[in-house]
mmCIF file as gemmi writes it, N, C-alpha and C atoms, coordinates in Angstrom:
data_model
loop_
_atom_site.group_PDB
_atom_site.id
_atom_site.type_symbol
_atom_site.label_atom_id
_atom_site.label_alt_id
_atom_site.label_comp_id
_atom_site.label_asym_id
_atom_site.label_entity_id
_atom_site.label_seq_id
_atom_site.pdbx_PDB_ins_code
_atom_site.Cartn_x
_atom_site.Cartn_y
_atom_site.Cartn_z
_atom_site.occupancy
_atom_site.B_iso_or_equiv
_atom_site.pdbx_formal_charge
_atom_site.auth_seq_id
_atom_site.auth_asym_id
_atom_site.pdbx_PDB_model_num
ATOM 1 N N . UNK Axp A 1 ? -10.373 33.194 -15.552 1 0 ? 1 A 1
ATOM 2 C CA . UNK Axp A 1 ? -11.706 32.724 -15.247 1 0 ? 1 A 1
ATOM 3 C C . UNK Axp A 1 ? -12.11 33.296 -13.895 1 0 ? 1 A 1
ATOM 4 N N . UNK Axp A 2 ? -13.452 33.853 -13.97 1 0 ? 2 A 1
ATOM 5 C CA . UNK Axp A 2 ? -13.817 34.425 -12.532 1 0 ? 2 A 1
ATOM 6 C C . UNK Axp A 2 ? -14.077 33.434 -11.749 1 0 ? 2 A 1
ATOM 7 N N . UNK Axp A 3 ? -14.16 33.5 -9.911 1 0 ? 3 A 1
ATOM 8 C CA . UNK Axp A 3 ? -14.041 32.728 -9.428 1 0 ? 3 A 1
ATOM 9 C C . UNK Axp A 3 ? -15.095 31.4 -8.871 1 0 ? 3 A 1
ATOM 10 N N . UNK Axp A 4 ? -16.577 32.146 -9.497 1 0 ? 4 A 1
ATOM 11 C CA . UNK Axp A 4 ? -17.708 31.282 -9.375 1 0 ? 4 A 1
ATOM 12 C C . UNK Axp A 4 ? -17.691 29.895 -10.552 1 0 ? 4 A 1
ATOM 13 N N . UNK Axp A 5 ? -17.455 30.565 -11.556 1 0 ? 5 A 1
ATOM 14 C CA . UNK Axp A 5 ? -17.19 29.716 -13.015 1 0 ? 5 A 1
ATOM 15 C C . UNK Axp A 5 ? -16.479 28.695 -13.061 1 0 ? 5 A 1
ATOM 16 N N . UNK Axp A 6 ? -15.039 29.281 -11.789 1 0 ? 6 A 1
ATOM 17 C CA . UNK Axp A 6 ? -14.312 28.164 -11.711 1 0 ? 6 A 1
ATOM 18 C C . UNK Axp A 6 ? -14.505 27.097 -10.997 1 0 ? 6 A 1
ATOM 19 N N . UNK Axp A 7 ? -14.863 27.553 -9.783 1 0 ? 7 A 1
ATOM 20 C CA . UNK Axp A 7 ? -15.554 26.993 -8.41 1 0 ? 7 A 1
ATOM 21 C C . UNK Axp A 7 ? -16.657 25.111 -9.1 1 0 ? 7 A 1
ATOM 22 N N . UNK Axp A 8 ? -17.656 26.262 -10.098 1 0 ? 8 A 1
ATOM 23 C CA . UNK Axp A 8 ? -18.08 25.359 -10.688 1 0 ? 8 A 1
ATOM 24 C C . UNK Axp A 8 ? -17.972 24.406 -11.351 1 0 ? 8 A 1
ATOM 25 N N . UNK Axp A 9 ? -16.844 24.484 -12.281 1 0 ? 9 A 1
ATOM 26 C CA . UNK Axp A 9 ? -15.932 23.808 -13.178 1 0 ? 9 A 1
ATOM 27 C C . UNK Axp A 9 ? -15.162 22.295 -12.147 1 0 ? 9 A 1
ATOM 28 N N . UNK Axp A 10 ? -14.519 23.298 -11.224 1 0 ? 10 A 1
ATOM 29 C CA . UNK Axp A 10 ? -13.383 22.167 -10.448 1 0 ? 10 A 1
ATOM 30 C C . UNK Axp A 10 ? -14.744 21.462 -9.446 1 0 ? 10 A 1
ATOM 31 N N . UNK Axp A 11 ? -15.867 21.749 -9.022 1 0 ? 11 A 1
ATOM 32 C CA . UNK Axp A 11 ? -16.967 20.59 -8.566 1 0 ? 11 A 1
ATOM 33 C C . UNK Axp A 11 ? -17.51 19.87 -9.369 1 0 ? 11 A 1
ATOM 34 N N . UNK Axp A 12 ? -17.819 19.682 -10.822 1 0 ? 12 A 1
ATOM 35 C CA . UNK Axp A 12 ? -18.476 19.11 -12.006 1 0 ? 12 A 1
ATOM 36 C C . UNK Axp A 12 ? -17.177 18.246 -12.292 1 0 ? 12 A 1
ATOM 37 N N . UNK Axp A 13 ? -15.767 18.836 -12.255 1 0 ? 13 A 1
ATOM 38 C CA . UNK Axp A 13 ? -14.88 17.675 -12.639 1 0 ? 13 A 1
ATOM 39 C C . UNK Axp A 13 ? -14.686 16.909 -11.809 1 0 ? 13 A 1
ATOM 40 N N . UNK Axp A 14 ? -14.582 17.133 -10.794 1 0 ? 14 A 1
ATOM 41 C CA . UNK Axp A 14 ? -14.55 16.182 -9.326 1 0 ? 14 A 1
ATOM 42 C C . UNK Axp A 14 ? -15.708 15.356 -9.188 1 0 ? 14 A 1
ATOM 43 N N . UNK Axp A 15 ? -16.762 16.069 -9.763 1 0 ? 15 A 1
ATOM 44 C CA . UNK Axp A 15 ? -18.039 14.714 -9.567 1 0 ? 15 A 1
ATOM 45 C C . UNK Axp A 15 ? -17.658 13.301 -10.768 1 0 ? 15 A 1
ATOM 46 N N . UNK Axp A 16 ? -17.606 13.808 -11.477 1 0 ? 16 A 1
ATOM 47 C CA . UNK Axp A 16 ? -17.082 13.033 -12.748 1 0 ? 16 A 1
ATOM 48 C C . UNK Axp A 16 ? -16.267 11.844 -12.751 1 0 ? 16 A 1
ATOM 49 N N . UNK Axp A 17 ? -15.004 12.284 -12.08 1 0 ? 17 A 1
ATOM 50 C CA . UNK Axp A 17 ? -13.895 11.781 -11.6 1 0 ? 17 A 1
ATOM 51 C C . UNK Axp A 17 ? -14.639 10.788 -10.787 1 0 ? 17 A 1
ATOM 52 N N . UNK Axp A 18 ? -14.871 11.223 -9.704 1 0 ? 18 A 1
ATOM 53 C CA . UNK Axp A 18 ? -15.35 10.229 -8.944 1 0 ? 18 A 1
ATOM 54 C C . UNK Axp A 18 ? -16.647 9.519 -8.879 1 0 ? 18 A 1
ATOM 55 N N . UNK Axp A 19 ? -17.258 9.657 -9.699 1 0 ? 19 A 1
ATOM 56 C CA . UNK Axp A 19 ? -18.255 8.39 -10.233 1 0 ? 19 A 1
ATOM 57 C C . UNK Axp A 19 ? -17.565 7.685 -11.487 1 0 ? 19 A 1
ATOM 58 N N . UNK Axp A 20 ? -16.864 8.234 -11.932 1 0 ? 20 A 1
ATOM 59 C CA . UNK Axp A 20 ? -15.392 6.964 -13.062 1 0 ? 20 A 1
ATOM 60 C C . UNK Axp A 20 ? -15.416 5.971 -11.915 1 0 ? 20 A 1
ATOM 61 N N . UNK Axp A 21 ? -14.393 6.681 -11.097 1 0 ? 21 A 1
ATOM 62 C CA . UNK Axp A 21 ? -13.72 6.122 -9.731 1 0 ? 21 A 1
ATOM 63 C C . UNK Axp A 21 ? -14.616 4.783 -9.107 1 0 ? 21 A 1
ATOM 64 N N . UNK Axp A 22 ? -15.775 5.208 -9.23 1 0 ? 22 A 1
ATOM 65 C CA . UNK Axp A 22 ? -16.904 4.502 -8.21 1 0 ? 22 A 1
ATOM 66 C C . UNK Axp A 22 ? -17.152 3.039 -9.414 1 0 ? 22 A 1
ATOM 67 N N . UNK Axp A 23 ? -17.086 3.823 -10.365 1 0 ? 23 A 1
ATOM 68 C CA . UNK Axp A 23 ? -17.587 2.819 -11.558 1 0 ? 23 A 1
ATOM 69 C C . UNK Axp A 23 ? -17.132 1.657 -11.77 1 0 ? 23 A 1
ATOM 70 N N . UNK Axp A 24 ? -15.411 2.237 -11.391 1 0 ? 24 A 1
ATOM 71 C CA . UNK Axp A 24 ? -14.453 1.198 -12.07 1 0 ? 24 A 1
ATOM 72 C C . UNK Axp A 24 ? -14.106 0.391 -10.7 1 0 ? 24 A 1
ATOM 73 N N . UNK Axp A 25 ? -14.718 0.679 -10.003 1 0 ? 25 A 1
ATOM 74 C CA . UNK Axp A 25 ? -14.402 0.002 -7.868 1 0 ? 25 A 1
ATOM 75 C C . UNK Axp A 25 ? -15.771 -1.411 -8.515 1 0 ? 25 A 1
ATOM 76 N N . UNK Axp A 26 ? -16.712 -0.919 -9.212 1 0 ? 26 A 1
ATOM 77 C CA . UNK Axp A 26 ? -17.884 -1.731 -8.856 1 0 ? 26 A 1
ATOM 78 C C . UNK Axp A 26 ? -18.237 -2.908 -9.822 1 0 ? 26 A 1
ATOM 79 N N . UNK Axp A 27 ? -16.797 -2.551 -11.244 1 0 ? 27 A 1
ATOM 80 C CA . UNK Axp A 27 ? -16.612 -3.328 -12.095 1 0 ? 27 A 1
ATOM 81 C C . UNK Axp A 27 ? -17.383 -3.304 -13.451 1 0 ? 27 A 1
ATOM 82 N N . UNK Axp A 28 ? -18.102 -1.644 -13.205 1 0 ? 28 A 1
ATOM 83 C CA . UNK Axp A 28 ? -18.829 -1.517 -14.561 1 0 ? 28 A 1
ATOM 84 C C . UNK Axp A 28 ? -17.831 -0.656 -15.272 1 0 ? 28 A 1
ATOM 85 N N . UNK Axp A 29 ? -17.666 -0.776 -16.697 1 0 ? 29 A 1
ATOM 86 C CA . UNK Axp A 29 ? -16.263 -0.38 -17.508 1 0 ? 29 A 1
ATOM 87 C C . UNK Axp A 29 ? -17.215 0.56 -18.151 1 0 ? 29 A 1
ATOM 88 N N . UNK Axp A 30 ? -18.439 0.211 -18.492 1 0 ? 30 A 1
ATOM 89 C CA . UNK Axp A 30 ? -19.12 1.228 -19.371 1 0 ? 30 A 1
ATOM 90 C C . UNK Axp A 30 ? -19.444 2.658 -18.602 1 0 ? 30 A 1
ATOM 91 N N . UNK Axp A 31 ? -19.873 2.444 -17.914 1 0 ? 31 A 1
ATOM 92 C CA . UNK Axp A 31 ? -20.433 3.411 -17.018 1 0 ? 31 A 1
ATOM 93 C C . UNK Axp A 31 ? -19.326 4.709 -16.794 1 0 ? 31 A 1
ATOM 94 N N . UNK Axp A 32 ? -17.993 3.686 -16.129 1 0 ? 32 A 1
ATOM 95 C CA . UNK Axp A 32 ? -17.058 4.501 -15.82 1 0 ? 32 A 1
ATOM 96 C C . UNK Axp A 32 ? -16.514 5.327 -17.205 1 0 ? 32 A 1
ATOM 97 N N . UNK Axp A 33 ? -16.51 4.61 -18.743 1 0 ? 33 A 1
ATOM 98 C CA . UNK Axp A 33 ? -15.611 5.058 -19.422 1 0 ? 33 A 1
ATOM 99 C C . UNK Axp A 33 ? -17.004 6.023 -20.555 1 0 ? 33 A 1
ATOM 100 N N . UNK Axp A 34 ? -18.087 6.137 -19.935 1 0 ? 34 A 1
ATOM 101 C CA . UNK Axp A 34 ? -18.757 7.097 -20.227 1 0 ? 34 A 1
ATOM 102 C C . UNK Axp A 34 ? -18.625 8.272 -20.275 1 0 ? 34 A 1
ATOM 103 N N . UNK Axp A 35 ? -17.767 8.198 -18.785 1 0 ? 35 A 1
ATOM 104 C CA . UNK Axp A 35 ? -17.718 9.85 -18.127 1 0 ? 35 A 1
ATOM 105 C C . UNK Axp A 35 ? -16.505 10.505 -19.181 1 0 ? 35 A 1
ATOM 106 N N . UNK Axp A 36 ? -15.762 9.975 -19.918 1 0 ? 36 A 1
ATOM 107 C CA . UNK Axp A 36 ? -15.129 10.067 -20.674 1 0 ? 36 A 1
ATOM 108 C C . UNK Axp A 36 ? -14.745 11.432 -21.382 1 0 ? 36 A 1
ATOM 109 N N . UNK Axp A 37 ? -16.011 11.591 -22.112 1 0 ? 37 A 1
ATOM 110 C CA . UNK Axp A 37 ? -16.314 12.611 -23.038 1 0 ? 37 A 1
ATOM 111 C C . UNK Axp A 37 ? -16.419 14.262 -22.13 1 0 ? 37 A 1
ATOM 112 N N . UNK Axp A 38 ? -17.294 13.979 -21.159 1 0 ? 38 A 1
ATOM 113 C CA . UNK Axp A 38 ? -17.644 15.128 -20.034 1 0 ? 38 A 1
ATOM 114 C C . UNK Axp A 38 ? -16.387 15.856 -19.933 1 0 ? 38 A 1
ATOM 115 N N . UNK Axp A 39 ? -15.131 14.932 -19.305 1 0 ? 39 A 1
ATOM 116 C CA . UNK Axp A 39 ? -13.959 15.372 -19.117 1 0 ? 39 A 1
ATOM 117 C C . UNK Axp A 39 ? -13.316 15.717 -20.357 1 0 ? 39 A 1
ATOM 118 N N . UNK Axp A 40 ? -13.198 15.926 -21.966 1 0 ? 40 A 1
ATOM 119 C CA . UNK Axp A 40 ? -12.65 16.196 -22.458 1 0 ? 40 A 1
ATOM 120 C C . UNK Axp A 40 ? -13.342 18.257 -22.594 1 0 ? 40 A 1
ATOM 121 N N . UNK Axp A 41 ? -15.089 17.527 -22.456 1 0 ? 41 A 1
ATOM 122 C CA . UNK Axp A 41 ? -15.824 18.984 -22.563 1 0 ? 41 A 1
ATOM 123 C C . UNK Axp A 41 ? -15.327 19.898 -21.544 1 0 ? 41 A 1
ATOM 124 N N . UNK Axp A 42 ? -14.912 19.341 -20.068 1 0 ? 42 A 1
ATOM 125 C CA . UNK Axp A 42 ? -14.607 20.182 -18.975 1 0 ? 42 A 1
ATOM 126 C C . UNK Axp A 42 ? -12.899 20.606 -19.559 1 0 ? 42 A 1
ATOM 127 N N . UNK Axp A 43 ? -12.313 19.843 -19.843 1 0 ? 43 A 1
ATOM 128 C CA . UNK Axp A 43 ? -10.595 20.431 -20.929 1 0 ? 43 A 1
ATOM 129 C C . UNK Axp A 43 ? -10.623 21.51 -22.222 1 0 ? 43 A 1
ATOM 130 N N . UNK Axp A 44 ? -11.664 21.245 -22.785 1 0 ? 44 A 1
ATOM 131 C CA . UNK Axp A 44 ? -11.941 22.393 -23.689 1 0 ? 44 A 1
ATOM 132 C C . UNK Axp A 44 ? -12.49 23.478 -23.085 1 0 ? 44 A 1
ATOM 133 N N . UNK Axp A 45 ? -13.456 23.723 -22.475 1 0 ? 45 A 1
ATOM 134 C CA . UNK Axp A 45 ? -13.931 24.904 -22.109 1 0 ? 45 A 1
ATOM 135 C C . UNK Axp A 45 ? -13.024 25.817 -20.988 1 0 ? 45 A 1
ATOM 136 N N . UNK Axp A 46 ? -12.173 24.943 -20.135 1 0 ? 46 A 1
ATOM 137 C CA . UNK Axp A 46 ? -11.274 25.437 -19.869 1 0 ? 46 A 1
ATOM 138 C C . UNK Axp A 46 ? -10.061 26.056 -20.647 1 0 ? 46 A 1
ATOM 139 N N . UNK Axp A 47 ? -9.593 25.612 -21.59 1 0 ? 47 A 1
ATOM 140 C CA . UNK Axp A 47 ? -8.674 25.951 -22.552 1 0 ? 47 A 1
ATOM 141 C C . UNK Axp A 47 ? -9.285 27.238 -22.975 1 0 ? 47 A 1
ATOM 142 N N . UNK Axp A 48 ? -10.573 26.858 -23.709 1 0 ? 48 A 1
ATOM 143 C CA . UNK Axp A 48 ? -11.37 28.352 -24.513 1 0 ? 48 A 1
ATOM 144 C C . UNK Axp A 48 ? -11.364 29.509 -23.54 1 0 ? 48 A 1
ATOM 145 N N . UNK Axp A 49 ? -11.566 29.208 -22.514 1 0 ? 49 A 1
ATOM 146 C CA . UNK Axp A 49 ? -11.698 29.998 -21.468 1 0 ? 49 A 1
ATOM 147 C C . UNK Axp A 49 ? -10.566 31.047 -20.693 1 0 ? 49 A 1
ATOM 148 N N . UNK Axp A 50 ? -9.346 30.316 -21.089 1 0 ? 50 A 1
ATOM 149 C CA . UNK Axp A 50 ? -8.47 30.831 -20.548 1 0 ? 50 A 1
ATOM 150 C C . UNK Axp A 50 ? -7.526 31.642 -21.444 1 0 ? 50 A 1
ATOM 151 N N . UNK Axp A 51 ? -7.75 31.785 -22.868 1 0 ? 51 A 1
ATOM 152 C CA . UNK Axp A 51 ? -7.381 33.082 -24.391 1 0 ? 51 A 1
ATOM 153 C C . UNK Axp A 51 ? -8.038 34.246 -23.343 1 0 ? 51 A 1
């Protein structure tokens, strides 16, 4: 993966992460277990990405 793509990738998962993070501090379960899906999309496209 070139290094902008990635750059981008590892800031979009880190935002993610940490609004879970924030979610589950503030006692909303939905919110946090929303982000859910995002992170499986940010695991696949990495995977695809890296054939």
């Amino acid at each position: 993966m070139k290094k902008i793509p990635a750059l981008l990738t590892l800031l979009f998962a880190t935002a993610v992460i940490c609004f879970a993070t924030f979610s589950l501090f503030k006692g909303n379960l939905e919110a946090a277990f929303s982000s859910f899906p995002f992170l499986l999309i940010i695991y696949m496209y990495v995977k695809m990405s890296a054939k």
